[in-house]
N, C-alpha and C positions, 0 to 999 in steps of 0.2 A: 058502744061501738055499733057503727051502722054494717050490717054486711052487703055484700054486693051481689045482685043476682043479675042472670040475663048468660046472652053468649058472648061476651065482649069478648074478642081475642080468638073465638073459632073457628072466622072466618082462615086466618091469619095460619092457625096449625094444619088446618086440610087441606091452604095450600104448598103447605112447605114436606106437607105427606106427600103430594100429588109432582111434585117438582121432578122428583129423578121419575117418574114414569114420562112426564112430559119431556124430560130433556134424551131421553133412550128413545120414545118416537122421533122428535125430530132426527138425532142419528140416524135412526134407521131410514126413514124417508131423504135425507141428506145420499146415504150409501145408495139407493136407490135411484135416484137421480144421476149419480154419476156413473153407476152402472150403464145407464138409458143413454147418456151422454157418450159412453165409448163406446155404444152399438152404432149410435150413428158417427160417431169419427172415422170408425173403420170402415162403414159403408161407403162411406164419402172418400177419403183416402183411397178403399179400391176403383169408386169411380173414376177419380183425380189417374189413378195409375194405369186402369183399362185405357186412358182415352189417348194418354200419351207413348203406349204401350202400341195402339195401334197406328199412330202418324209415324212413327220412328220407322230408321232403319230395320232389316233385319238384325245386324250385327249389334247394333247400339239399343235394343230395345231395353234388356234388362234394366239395366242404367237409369234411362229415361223415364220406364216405369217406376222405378225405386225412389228416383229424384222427383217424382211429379205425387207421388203416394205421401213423402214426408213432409211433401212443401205446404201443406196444408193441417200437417197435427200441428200441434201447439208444444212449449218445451216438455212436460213432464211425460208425454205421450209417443212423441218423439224418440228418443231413445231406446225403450225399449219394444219398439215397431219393427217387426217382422214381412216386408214386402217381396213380394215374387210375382213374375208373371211367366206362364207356359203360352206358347202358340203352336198349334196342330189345326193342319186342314184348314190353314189362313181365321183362324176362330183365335181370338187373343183373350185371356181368363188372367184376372188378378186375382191374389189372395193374399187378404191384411190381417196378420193376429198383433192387437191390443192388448195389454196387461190392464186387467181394471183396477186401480187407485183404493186405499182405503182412507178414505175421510178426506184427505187433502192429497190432491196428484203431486207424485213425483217424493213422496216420503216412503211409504208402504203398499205394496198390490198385494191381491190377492193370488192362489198359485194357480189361477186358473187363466185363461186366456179370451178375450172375444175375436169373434173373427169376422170379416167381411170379406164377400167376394165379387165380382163383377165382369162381364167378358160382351166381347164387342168382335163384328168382322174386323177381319185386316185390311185398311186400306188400301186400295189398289194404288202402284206407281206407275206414272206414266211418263 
């Protein structure tokens, strides 16, 4: 009988050793990513809401702002969006809290919150 020597097939084991550490990074750089992604949703959402916060009425601004904040997240982000705007001394300030997502939006967030804020003069009416 001939025996067989060499590393035939070790390629093969180190990498089926190395597999879940590779597939736990991507994960993690995935969550990471999305994280990154509802820091700027919320940015942008309060910009989206300062700017209509400030052409509005006095009376209507809330609304306008809330309506101009959500029109721009996407569904799974949507929902659970937290929009407000305060005006003092004609200074209009939005503030947007985000649920950040784990792994895929709109299944499971984390219990924590991202926020964005943003604030603009009040337009003058003439």
């Amino acid at each position: 009988m001939k025996r067989r020597t060499g590393d035939g097939g070790q390629v093969t084991v180190e990498f089926l050793g190395m597999t879940p550490l590779i597939i736990v990074t991507l994960v993690a750089l995935w969550q990471c990513v999305l994280v990154g992604y509802t820091y700027t949703l919320a940015g942008n959402a309060a910009d989206e809401a300062v700017r209509a916060g400030t052409a509005a009425e006095p009376g209507a601004r809330d609304a306008a702002c809330r309506q101009a904040g959500t029109d721009k997240l996407s569904g799974p982000w949507r929902g659970a969006a937290d929009i407000g705007c305060v005006t003092a001394d004609g200074y209009v300030t939005a503030r947007v809290s985000l649920e950040v997502p784990i792994l895929f939006p709109g299944v499971l967030g984390f219990p924590f919150k991202v926020h964005g804020s943003a604030g603009a003069v009040e337009e003058a009416k003439h």
